[in-house]
N, C-alpha and C positions, 0 to 999 in steps of 0.2 A: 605411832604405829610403825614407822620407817627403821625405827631403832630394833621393834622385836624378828622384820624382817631382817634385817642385816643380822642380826644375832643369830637367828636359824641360817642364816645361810653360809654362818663358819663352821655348823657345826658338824658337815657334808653329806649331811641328808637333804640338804635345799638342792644340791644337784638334781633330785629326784624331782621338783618342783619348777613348775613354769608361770609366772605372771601372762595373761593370754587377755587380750584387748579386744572387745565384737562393737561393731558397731549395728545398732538397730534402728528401724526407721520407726516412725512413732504412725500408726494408721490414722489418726487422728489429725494432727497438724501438719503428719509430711519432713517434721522436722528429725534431725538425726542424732540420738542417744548413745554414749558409750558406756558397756558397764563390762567392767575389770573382776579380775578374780585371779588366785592364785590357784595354779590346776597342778594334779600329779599329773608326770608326763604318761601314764597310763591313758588319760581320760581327758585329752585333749579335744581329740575329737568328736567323742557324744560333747562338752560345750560347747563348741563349734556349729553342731546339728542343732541345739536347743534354741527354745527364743527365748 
């Protein structure tokens, strides 16, 4: 997977694109989950709001 990222990101449309890291806490156990995604920089913020 690291390979096809690196490849879009020569090809200078990855500038357009953000890797964005949320950390969520789980209601359940308390405990705390990170889930990744590669975001346009358009649309940072609505994943940011989401859970």
């Amino acid at each position: 997977m690291a390979k096809k990222v690196v490849a879009t990101l020569k090809t200078g449309k990855g500038k357009d694109f953000t890797k964005v890291i949320k950390m969520i806490k789980s209601p359940k156990t308390g405990a705390y989950a990170f889930r990744e995604e590669i975001v346009h920089n358009d649309h940072i913020a609505d994943f940011l709001k989401s859970k």
